[in-house]
MARRODO-999304 format. One record per residue: residue in one letter; z negated, y negated, x of N, C-alpha, C, CB in turn; chain. Coordinates in pm, whole numbers, plus 50000, padded with zeros to 5 digits. Glycine has a CB too. Example, Ala and Ser with C-alpha at 12.3 -4.5 7.8 and 13.67 -1.06 7.14 Angstrom:
2
<"A",<49220,50569,51319>,<49220,50450,51230>,<49220,50330,51320>,<49095,50447,51131>,"A">
<"S",<49292,50225,51285>,<49286,50106,51367>,<49213,49997,51290>,<49428,50060,51408>,"A">
# end
This chain:
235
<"X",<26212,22474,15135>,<26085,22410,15102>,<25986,22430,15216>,<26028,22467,14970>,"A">
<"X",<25910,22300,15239>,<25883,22326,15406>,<25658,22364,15318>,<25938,22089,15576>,"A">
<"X",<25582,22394,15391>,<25511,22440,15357>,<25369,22320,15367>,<25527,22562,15420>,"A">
<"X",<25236,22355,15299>,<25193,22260,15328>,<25005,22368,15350>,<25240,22121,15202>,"A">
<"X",<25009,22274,15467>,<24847,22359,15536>,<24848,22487,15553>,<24712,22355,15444>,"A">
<"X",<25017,22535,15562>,<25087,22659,15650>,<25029,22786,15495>,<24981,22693,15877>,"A">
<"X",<25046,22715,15375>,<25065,22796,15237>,<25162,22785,15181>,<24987,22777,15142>,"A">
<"X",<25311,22757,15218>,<25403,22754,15142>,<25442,22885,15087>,<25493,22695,15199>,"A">
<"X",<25351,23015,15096>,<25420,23154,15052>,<25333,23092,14933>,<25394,23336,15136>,"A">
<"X",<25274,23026,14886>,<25183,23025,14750>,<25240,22967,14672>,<25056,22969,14747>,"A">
<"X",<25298,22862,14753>,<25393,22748,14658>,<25532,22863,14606>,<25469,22574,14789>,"A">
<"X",<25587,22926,14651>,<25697,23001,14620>,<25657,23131,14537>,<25768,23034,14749>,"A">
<"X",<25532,23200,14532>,<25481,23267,14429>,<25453,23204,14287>,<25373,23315,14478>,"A">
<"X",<25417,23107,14306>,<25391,23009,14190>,<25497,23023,14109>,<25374,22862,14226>,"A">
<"X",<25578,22966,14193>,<25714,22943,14109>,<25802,23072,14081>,<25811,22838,14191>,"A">
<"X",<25789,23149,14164>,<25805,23303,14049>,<25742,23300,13928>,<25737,23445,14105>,"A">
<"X",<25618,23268,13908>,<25530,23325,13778>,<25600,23241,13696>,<25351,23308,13769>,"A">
<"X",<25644,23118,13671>,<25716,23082,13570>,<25587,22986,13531>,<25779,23206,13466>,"A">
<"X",<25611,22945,13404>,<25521,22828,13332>,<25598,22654,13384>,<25321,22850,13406>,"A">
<"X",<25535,22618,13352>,<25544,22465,13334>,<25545,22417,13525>,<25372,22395,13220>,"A">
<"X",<25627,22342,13543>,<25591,22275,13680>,<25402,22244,13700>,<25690,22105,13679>,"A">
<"X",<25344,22200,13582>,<25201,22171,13639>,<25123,22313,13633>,<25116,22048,13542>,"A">
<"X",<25144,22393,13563>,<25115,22520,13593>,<25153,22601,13737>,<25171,22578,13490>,"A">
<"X",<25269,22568,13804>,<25290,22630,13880>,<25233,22537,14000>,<25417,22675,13866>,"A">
<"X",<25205,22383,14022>,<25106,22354,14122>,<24980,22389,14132>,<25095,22251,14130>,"A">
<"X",<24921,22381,13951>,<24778,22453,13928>,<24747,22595,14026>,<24773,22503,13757>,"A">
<"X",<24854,22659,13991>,<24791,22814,14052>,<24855,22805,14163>,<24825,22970,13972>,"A">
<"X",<24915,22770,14244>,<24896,22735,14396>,<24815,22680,14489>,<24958,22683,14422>,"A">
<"X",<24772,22588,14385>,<24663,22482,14454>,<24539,22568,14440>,<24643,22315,14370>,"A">
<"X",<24536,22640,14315>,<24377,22749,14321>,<24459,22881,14410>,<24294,22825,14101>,"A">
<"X",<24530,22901,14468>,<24563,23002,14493>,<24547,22953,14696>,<24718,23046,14397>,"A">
<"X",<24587,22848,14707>,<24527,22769,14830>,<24375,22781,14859>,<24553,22619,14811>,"A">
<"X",<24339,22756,14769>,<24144,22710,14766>,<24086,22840,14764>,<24066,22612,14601>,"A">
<"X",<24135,22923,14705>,<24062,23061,14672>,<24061,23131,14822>,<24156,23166,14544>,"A">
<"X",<24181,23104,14858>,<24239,23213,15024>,<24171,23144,15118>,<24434,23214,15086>,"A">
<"X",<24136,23004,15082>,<24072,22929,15233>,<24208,22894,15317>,<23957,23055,15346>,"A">
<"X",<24337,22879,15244>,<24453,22786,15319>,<24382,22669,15313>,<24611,22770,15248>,"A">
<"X",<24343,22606,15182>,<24261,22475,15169>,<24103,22478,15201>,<24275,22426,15023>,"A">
<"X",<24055,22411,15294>,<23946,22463,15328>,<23825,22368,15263>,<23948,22478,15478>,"A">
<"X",<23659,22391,15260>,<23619,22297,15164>,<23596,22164,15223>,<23501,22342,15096>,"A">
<"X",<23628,22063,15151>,<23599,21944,15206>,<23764,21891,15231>,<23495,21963,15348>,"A">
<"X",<23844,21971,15254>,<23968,21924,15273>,<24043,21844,15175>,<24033,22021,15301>,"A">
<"X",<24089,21706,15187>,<24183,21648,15074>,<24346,21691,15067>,<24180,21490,15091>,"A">
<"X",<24310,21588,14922>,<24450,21704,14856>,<24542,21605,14865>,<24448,21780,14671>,"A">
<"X",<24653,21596,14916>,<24778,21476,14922>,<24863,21514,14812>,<24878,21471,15073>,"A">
<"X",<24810,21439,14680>,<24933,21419,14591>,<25052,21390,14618>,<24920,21342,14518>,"A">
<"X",<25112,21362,14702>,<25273,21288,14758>,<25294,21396,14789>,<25304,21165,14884>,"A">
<"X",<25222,21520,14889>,<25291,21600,14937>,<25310,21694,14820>,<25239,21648,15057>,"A">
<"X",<25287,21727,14719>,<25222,21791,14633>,<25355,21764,14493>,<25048,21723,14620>,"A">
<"X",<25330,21662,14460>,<25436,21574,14430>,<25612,21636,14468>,<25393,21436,14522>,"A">
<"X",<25590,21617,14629>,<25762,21645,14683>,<25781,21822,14687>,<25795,21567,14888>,"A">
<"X",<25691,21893,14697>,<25687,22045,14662>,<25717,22054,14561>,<25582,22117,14671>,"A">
<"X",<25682,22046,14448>,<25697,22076,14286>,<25806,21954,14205>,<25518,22063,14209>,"A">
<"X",<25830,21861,14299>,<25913,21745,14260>,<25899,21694,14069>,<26086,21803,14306>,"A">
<"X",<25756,21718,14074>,<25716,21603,13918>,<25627,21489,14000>,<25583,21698,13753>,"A">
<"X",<25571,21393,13878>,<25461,21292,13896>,<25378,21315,13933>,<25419,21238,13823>,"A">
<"X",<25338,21212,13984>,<25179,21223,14000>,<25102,21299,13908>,<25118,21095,13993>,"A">
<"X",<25107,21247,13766>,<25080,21225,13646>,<25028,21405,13648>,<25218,21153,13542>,"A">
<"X",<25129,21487,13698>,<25147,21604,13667>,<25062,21669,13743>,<25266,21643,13674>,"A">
<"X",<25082,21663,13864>,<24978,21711,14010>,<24815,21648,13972>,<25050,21612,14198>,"A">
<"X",<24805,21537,13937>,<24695,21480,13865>,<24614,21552,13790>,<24732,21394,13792>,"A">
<"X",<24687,21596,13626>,<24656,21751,13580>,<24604,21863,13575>,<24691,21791,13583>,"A">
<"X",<24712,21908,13735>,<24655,21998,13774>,<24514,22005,13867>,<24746,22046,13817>,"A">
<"X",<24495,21889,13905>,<24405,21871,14010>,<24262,21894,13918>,<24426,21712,14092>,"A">
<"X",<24286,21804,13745>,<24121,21771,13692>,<24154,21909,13653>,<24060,21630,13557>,"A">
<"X",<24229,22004,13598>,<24225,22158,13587>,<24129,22183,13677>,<24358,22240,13618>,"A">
<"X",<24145,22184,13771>,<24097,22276,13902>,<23910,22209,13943>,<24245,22234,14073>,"A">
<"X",<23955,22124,13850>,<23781,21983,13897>,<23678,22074,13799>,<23793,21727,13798>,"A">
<"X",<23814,22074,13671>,<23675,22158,13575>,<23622,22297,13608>,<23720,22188,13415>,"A">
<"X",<23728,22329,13662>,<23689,22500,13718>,<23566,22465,13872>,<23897,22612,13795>,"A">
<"X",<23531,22360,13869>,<23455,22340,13960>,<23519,22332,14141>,<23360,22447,13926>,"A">
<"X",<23654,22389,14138>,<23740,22378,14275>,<23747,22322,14379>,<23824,22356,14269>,"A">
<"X",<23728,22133,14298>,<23837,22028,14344>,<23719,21934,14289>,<24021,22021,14266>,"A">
<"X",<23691,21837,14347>,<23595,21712,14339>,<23675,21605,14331>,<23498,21690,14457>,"A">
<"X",<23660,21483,14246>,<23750,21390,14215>,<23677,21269,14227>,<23812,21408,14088>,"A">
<"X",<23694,21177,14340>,<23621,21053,14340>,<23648,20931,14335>,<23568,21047,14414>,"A">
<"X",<23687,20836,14258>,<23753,20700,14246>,<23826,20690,14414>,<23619,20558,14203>,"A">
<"X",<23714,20665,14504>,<23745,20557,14609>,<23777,20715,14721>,<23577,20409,14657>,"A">
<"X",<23721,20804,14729>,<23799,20899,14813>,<23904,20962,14821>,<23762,20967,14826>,"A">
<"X",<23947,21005,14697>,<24024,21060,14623>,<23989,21228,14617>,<24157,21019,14672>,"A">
<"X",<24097,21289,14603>,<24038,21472,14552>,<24070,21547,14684>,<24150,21572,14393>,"A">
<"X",<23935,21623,14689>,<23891,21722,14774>,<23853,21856,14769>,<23817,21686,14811>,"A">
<"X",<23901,21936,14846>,<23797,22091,14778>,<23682,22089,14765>,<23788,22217,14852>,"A">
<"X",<23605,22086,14666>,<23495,22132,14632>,<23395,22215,14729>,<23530,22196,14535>,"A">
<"X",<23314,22195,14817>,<23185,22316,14896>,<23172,22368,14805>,<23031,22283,14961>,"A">
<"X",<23113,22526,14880>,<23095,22627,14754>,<22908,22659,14774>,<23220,22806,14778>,"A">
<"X",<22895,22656,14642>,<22759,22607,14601>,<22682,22738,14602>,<22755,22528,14451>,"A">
<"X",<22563,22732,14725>,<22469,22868,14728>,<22435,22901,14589>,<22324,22850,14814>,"A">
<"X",<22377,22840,14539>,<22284,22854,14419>,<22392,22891,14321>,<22192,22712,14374>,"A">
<"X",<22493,22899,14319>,<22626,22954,14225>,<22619,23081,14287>,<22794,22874,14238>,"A">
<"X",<22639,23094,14386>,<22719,23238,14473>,<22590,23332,14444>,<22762,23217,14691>,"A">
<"X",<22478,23278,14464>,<22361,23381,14454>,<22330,23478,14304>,<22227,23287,14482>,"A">
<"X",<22355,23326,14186>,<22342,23408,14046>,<22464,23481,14023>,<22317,23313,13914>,"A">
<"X",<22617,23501,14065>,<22679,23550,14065>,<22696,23654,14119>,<22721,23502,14069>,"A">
<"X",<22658,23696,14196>,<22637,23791,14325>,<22521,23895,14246>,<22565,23691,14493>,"A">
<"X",<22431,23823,14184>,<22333,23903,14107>,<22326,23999,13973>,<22262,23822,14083>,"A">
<"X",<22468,23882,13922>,<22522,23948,13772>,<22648,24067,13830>,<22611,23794,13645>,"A">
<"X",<22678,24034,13926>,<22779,24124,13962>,<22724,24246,13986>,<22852,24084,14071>,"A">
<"X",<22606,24231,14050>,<22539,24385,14148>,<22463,24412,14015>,<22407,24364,14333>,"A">
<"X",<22445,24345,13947>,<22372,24437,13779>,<22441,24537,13731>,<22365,24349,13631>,"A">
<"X",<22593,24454,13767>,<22718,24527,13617>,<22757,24632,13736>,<22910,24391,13527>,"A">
<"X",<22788,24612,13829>,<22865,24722,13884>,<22830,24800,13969>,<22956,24694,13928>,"A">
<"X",<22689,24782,13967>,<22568,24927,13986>,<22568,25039,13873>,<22392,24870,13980>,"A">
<"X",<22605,24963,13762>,<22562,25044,13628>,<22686,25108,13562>,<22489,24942,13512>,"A">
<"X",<22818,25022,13606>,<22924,25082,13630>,<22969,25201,13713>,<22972,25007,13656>,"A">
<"X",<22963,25194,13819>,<22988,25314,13912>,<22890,25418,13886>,<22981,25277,14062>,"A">
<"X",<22785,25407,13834>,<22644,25552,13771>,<22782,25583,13672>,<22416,25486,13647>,"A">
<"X",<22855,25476,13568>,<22889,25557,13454>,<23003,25650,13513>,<22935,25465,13321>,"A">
<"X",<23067,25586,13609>,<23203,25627,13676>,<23201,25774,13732>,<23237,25525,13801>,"A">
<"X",<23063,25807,13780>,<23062,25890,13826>,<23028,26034,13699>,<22981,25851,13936>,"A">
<"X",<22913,25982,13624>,<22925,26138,13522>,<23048,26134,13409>,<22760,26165,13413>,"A">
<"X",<23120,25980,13411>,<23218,26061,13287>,<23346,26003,13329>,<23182,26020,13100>,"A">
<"X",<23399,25931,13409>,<23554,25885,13499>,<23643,26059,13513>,<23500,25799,13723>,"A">
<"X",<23738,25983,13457>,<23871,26094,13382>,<23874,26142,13509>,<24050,26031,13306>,"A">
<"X",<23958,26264,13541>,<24010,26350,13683>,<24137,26218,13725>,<24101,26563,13636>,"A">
<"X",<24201,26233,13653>,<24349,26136,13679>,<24245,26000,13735>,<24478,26090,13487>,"A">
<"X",<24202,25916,13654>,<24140,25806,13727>,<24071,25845,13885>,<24026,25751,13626>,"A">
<"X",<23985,25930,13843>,<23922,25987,14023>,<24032,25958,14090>,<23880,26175,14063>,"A">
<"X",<24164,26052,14072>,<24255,26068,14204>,<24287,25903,14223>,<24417,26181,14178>,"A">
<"X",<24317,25820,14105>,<24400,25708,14122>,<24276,25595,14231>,<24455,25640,13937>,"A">
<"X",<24186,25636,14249>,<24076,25605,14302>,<24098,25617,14453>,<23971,25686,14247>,"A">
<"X",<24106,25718,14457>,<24130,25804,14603>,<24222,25761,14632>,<24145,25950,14619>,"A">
<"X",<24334,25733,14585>,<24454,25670,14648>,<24465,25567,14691>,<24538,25665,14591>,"A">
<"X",<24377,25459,14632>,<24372,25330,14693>,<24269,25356,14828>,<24313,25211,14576>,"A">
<"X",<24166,25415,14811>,<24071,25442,14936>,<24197,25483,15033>,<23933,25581,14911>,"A">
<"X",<24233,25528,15005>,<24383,25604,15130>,<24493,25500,15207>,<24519,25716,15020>,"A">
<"X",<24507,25392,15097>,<24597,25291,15084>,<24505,25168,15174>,<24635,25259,14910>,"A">
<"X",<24399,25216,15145>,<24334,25102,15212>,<24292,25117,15393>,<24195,25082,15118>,"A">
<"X",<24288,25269,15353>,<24276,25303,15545>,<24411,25251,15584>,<24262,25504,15608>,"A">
<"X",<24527,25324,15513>,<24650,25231,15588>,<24698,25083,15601>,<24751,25270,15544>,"A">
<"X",<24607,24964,15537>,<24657,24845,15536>,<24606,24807,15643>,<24640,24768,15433>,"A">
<"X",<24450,24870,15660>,<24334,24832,15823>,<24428,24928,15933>,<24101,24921,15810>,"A">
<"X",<24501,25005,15919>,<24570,25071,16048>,<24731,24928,16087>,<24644,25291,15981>,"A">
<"X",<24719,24907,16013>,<24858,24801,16025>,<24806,24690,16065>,<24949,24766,15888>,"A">
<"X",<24745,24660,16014>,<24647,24511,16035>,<24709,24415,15918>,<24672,24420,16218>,"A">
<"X",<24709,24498,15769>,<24752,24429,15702>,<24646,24392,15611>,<24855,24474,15662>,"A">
<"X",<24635,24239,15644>,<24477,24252,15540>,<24470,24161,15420>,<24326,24203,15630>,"A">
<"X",<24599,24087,15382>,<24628,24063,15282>,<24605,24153,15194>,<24722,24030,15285>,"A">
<"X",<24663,24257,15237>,<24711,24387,15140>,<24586,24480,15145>,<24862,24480,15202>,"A">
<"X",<24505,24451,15227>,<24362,24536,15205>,<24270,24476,15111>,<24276,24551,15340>,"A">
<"X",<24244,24339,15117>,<24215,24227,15049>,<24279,24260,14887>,<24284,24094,15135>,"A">
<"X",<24348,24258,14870>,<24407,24323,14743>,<24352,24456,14645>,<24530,24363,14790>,"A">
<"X",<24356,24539,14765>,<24361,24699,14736>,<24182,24662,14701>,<24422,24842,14905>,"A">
<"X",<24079,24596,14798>,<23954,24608,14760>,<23907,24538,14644>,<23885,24580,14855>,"A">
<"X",<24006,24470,14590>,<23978,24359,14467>,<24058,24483,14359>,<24078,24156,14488>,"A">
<"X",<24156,24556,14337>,<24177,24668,14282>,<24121,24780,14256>,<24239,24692,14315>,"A">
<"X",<24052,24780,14355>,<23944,24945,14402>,<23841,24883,14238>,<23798,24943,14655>,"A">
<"X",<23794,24776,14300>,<23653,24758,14191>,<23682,24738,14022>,<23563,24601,14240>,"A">
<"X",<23822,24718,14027>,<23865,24685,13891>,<23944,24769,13874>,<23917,24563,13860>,"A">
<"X",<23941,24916,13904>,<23970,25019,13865>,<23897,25093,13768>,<23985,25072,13953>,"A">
<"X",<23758,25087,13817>,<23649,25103,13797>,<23601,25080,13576>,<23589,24988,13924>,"A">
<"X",<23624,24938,13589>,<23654,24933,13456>,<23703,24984,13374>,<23686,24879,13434>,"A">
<"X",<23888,24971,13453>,<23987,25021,13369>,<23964,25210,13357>,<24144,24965,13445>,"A">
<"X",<23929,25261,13445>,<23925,25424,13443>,<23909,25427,13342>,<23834,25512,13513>,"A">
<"X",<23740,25398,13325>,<23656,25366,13191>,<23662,25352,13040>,<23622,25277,13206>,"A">
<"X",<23817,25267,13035>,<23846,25172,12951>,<23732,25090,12905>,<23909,25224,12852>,"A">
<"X",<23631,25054,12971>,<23559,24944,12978>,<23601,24803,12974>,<23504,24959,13070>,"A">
<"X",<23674,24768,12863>,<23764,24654,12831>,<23648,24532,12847>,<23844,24668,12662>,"A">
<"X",<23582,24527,12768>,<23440,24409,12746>,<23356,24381,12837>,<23338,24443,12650>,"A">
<"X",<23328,24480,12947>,<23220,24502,13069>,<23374,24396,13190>,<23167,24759,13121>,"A">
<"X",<23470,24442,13168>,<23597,24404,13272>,<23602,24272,13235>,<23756,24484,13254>,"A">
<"X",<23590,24207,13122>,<23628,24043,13090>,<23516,24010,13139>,<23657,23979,12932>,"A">
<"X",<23378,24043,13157>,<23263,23980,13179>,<23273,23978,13395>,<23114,24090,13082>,"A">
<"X",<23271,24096,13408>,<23316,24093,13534>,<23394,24062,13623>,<23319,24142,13550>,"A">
<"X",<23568,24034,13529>,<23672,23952,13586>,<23626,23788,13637>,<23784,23947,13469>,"A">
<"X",<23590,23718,13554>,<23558,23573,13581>,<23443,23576,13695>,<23505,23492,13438>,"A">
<"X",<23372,23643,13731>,<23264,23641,13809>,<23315,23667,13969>,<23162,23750,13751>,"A">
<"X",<23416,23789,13955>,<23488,23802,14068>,<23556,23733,14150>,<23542,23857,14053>,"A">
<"X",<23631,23617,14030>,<23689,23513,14096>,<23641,23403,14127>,<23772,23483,14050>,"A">
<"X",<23461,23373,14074>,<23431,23275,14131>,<23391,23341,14302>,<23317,23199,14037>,"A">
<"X",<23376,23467,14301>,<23326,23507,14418>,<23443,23510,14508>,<23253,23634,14407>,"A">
<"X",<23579,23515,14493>,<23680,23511,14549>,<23665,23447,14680>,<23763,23461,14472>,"A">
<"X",<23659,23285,14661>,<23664,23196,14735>,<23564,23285,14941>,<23576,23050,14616>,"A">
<"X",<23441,23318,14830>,<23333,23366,14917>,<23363,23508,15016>,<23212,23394,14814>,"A">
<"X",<23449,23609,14945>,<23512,23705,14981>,<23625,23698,15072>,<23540,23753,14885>,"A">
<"X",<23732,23594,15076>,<23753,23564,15169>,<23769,23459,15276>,<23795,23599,15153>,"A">
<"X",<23670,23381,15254>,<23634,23325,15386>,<23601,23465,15468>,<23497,23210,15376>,"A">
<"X",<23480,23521,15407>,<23418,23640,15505>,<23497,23778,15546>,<23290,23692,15435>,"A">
<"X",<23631,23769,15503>,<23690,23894,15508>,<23731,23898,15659>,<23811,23913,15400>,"A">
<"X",<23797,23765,15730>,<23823,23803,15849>,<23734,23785,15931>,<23916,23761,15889>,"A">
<"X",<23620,23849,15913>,<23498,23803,16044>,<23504,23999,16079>,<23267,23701,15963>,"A">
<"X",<23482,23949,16226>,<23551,24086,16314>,<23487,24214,16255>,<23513,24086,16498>,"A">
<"X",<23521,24311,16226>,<23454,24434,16140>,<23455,24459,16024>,<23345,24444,16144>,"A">
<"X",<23454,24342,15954>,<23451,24396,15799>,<23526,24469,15760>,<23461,24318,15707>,"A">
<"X",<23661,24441,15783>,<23743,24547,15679>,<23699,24702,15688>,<23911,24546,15717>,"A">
<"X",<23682,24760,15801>,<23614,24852,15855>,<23492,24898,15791>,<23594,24816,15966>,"A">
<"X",<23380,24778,15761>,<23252,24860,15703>,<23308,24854,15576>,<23086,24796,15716>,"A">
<"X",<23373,24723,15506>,<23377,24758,15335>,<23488,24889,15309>,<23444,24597,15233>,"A">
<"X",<23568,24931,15403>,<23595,25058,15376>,<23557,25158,15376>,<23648,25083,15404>,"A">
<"X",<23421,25163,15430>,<23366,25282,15455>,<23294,25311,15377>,<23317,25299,15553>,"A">
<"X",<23227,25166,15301>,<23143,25178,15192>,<23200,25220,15057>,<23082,25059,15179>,"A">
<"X",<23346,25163,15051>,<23411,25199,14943>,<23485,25395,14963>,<23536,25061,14930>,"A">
<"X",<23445,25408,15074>,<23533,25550,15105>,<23366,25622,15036>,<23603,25597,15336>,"A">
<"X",<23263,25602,15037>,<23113,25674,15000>,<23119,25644,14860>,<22960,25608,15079>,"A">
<"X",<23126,25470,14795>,<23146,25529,14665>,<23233,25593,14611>,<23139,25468,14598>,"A">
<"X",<23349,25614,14673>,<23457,25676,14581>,<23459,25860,14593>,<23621,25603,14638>,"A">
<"X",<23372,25900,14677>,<23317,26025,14717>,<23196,26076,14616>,<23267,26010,14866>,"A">
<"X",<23120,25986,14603>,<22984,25999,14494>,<23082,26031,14358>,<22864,25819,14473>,"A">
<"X",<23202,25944,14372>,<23221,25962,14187>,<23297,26099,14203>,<23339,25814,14079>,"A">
<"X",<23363,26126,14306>,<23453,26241,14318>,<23336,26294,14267>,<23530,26296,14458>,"A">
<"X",<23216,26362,14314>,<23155,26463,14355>,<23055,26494,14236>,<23099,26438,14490>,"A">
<"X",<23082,26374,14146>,<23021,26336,14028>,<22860,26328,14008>,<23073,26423,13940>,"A">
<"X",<22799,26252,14129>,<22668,26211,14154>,<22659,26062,14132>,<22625,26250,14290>,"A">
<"X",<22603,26018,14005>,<22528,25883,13958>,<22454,25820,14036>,<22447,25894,13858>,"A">
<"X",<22361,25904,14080>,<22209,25822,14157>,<22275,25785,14300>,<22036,25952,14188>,"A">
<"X",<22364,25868,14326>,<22431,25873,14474>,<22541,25749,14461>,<22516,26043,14514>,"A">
<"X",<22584,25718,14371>,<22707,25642,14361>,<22647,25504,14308>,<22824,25714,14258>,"A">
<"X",<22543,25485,14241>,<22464,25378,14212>,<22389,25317,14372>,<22349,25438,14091>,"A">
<"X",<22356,25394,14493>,<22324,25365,14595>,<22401,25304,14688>,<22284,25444,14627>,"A">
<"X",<22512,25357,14705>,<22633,25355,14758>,<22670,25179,14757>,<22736,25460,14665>,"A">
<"X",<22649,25167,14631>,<22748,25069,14546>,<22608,24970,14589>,<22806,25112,14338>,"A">
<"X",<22505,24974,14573>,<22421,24889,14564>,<22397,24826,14729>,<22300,24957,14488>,"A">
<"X",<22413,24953,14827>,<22438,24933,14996>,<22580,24827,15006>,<22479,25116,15087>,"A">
<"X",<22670,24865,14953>,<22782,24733,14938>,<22800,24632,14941>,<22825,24709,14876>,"A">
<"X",<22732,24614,14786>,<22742,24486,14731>,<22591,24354,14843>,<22703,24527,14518>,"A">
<"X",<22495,24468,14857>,<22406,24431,14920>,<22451,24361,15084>,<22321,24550,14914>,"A">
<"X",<22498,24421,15133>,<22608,24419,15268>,<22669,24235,15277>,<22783,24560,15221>,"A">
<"X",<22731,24182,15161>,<22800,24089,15154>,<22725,23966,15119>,<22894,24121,15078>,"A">
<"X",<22629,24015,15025>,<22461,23899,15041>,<22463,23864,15214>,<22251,24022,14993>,"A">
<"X",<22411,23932,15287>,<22322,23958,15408>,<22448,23909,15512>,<22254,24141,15427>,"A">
<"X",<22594,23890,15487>,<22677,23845,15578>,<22717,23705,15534>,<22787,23938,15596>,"A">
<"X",<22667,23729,15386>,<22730,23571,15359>,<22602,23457,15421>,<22761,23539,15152>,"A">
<"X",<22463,23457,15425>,<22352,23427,15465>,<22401,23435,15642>,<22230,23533,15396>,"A">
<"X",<22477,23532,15732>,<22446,23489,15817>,<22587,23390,15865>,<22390,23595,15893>,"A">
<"X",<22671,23380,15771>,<22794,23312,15769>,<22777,23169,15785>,<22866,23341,15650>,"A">
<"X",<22672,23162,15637>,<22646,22985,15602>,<22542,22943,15753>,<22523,22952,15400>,"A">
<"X",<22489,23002,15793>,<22399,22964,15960>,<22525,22948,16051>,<22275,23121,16041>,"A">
<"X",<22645,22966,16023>,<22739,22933,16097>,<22857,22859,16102>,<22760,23003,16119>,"A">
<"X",<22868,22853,15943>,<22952,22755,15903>,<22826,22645,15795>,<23104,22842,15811>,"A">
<"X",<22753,22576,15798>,<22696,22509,15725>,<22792,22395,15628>,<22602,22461,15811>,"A">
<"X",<22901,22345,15727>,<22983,22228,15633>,<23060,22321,15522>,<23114,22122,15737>,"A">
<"X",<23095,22436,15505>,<23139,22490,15398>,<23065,22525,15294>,<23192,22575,15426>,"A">
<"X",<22918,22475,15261>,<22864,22545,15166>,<22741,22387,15112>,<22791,22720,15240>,"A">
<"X",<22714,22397,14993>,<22580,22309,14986>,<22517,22383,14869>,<22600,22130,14956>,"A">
<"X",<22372,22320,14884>,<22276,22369,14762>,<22289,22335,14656>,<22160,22347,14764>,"A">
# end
């Protein structure tokens, strides 16, 4: 299976997960858009799409208004379907509900997060110095989307985690465009190596700062991102 916009490892994960052929273009095609294989503004070639997953149109079609409603994918009579720009005025209230919940999260993490959770904490901080020593940043990319949704789970913060899961992934898209701009992996590890030290050390006010220097960090890069990429983003 030959690949398409050099994501064919997505197309072949897909089809591990199982489900329905339009399920398995669905989450490739968001699994394209999310990573920035599909970039915004880029159209989507049903034919090619089509000969990957070998159903109908009908089917890829589907998956496409799936992905329209999730806001993804823009659908226009006479252009046809495109990635979706990702919308400031989205990223900002999201970015805002996020730094609410998981300011107030990491305070809790730190006076009452189990010993066993701490360490399982520390291990990814560890895991994550070794993916930036390899230059593996898929796999750091991972570990930092794990680190924060650990956080929950330590907790068993089941209800705070469903509210915060969906928010994460609209921020996805935004997270990595900006992940490979030269340095980051580097500072968000360092920031995540301070909060995960505050909770060791079991300081709230310290780990609420930490976390708030972070999340704050990715505002202030995404602002100087869009001054540099302007066609990827609208109001």
């Amino acid at each position: 299976m030959h690949s398409v916009g050099g994501f064919g490892g997505g197309t072949t994960a897909a089809r591990r997960a199982g489900g329905s052929k339009v399920d398995q273009a669905y989450l490739a095609l968001k699994r394209a858009i999310v990573s920035g294989a599909l970039a915004p503004d880029a159209p989507i070639d049903k034919n090619e799409w089509c000969a990957i997953f070998e159903v109908s149109r009908l089917s890829i079609t589907t998956a496409i208004n799936r992905l329209a409603f999730e806001g993804l994918v823009v659908v226009e009579p006479q252009r046809g379907s495109y990635v979706a720009k990702i919308h400031l005025e989205d990223v900002r209230q999201w970015m805002l509900m996020r730094r609410a919940l998981e300011i107030e999260v990491v305070g809790v993490c730190a006076a009452d997060m189990p010993d066993d959770a701490i360490a399982a904490l520390g291990q990814n901080v560890a895991y994550q110095m070794a993916a930036i020593t390899s230059g593996d940043l898929q796999g750091f990319h991972e570990l930092d989307t794990r680190f924060h949704r650990q956080m929950t789970e330590g907790l068993r913060l089941g209800r705070v985690g469903e509210v915060l899961d969906p928010i994460r992934t609209h921020l996805e898209r935004v997270r990595r465009t900006l992940l490979p701009e030269p340095g980051r992996p580097e500072g968000t590890f360092r920031e995540h190596e301070a909060i995960f030290r505050a909770i060791a050390a079991h300081q709230p006010d310290q780990a609420k700062n930490q976390m708030a220097n972070h999340l704050d960090r990715v505002s202030r890069e995404l602002q100087s991102f869009v001054a540099k990429h302007p066609g990827f983003f609208e109001d």
